[in-house]
C-alpha positions as CSV (number, residue, x, y, z in Angstrom):
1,X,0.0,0.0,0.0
2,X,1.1,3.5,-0.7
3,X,0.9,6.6,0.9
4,X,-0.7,9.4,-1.9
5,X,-0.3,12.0,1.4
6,X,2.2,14.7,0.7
7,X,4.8,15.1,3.6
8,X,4.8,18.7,4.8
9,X,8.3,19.6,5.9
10,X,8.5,20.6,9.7
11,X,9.4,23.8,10.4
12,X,11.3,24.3,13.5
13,X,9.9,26.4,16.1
14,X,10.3,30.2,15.8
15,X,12.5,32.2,18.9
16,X,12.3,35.0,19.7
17,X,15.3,37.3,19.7
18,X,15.9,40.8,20.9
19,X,17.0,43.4,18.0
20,X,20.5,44.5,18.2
21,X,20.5,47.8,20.7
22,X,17.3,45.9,23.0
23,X,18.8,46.1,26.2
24,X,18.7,42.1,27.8
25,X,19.3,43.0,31.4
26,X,17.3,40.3,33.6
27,X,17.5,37.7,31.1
28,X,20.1,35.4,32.4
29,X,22.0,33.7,29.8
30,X,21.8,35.9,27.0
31,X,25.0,37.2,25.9
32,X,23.6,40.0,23.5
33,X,24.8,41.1,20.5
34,X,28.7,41.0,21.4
35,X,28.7,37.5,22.6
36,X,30.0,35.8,25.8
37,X,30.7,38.7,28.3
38,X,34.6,39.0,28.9
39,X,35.7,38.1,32.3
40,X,38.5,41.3,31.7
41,X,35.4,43.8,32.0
42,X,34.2,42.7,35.0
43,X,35.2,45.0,37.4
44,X,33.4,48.4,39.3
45,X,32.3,50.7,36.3
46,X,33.1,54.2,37.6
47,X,31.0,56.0,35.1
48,X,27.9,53.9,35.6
49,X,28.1,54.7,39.6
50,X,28.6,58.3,39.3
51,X,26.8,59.3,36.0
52,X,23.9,56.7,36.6
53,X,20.4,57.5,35.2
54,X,22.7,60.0,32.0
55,X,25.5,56.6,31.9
56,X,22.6,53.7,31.8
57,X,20.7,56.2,28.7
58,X,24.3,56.5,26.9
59,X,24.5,52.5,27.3
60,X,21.0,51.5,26.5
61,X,20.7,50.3,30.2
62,X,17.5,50.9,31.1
63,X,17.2,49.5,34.6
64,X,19.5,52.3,35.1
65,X,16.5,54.8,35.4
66,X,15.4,53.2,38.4
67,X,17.4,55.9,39.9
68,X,15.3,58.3,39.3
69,X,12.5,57.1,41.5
70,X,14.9,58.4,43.9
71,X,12.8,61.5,44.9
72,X,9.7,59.1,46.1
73,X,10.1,60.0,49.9
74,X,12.1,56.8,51.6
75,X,11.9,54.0,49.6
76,X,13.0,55.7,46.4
77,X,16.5,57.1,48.3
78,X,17.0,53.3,49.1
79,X,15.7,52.4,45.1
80,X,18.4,54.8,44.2
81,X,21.1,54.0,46.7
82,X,20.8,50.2,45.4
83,X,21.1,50.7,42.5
84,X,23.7,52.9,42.1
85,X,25.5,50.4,43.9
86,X,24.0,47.7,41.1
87,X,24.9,50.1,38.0
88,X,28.8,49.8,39.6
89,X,29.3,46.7,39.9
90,X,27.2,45.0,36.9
91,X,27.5,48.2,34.9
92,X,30.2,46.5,32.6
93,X,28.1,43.3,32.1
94,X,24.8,45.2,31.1
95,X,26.6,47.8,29.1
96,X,28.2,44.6,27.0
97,X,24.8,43.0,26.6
98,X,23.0,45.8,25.9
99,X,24.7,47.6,22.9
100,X,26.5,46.4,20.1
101,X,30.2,47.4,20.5
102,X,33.4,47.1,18.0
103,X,35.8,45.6,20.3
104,X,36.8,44.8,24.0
105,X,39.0,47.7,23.4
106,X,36.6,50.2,22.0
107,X,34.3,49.1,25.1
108,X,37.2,49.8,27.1
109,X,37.8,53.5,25.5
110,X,34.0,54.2,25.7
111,X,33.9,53.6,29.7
112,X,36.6,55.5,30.2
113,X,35.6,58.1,29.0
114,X,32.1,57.8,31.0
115,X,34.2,56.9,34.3
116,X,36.7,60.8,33.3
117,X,33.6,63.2,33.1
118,X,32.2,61.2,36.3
119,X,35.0,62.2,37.8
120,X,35.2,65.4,36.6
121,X,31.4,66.1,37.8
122,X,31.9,65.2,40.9
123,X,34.7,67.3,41.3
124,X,32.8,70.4,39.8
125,X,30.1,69.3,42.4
126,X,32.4,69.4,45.7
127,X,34.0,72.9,44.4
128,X,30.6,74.8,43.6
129,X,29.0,73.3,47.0
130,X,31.7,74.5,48.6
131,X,31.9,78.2,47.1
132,X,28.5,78.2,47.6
133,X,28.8,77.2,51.6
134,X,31.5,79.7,52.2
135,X,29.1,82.3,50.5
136,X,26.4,81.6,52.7
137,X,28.7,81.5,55.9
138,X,30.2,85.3,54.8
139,X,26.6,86.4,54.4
140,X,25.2,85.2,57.9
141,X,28.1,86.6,59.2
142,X,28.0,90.0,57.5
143,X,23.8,89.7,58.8
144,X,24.6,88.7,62.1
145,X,27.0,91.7,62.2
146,X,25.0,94.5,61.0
147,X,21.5,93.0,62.2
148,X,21.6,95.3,65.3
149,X,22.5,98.4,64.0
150,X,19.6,97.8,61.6
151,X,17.2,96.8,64.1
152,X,17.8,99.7,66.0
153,X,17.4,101.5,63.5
154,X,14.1,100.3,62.7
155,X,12.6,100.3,65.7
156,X,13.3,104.3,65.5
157,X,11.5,104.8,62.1
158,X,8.5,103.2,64.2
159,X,5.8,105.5,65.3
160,X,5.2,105.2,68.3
161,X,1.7,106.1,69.9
């Protein structure tokens, strides 16, 4: 006896897989669109910790924004404390995953960069808050200073009745 069906090939079950770019932080596993992540790169990512929520848009990171729940009384300082802390240390692995890079090296170069104007910032920071603390001090002084004289001499412009 012969079989007059036709045999339909079988098509193997479609996957699906994230676009070049698509961030793939929280899937475990996934190596993204550079491949295995390089044990060299995993170290603290300075750039990622002090830049966060402007490093994790510049790397497609997207978790990264969790930091900016930070002004959600409480629980957001702690959201934001974490995951600072997180963007550190994993920084260099979800950076990897998430964007499509030329090279270890050029990955390298590019968080270097991040990690010098981090650095820079935060330097700029501690100057300005400080200029702006001893400017506030020399004004309370100069107030404190002067503040009876011009009490005085407002209590004398005061009629009195």
């Amino acid at each position: 006896m012969e079989n007059n069906q036709e045999q339909v090939p079988v098509q193997p079950p479609v996957t699906a897989q994230a676009p070049v770019g698509v961030n793939s932080v929280g899937t475990s596993g996934v190596d993204g669109p550079n491949g295995p992540f390089p044990a060299e790169l995993n170290h603290w990512n300075w750039g990622a910790f002090l830049l966060s929520w402007i490093w994790a848009i510049g790397n497609h990171v997207w978790i990264g924004l969790l930091v900016l729940l930070s002004f959600i009384p409480v629980i957001g300082g702690i959201i934001a404390l974490v995951m600072v802390i997180m963007l550190g240390i994993k920084g260099n692995e979800w950076a990897w995953k998430a964007k499509k890079w030329d090279s270890v090296e050029h990955f390298k170069t590019v968080q270097k960069k991040w990690a010098k104007w981090g650095v820079i910032l935060l330097i700029v920071g501690i100057v300005v808050g400080i200029l702006v603390a001893v400017a506030v001090i020399a004004l309370l002084a100069k107030v404190a200073t002067e503040a009876p004289g011009m009490i005085q001499q407002f209590d004398a412009n005061i009629p009195q009745q």
